[in-house]
C-alpha positions in Angstrom: 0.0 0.0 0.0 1.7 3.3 -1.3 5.0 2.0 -0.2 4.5 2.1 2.9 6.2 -0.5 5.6 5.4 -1.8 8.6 7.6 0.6 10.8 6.2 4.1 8.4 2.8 3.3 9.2 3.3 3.0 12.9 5.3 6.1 12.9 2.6 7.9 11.4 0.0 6.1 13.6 2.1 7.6 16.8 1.8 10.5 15.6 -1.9 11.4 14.8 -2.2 9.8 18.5 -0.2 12.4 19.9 -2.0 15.5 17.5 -5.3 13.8 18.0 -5.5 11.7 20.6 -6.8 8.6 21.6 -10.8 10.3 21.9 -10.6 11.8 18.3 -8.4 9.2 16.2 -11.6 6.5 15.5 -13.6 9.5 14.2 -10.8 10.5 12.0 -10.3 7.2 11.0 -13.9 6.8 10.3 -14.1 9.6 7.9 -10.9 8.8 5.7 -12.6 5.5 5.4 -15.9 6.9 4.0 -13.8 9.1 2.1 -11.8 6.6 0.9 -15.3 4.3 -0.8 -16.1 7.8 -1.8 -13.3 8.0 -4.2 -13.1 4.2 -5.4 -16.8 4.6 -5.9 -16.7 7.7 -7.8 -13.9 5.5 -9.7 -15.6 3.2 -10.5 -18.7 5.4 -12.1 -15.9 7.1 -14.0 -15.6 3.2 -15.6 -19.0 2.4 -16.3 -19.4 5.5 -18.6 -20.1 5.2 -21.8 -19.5 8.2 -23.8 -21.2 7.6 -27.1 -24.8 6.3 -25.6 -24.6 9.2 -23.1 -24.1 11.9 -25.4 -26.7 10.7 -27.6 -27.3 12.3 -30.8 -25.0 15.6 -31.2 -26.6 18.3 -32.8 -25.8 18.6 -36.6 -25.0 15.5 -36.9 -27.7 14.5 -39.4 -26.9 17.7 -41.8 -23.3 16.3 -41.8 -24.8 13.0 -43.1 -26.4 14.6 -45.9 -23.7 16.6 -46.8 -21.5 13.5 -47.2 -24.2 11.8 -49.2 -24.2 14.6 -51.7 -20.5 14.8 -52.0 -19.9 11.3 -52.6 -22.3 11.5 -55.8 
């Protein structure tokens, strides 16, 4: 996870204790984890997207059609 070892992460835990402490640190944890699903949720939104049946028909698109038609002939 990010690179992080054993030894960082307990490093970093002391430290939020001792900023925090020990009455504060489950609520913070608490919202990075809802903030956290957040962001993979959004993610994964992002994924299921599909450009080309969302747009629908763009505007013009028809005229170009017939212009093409005419051209080719």
């Amino acid at each position: 996870m990010f690179g992080l070892g054993t030894q960082e992460l307990l490093v970093i835990l002391v430290i939020a204790l001792f900023l925090f402490g020990g009455k504060k640190l489950p609520e913070i944890g608490a919202g990075l984890g809802r903030g956290l699903r957040s962001f993979k949720k959004g993610l994964q939104e992002i994924d299921e997207v599909d450009p080309r049946k969302d747009l629908g028909e763009v505007p013009g698109v028809s005229e170009l059609k017939d212009l093409q038609k005419i051209v080719r002939k």
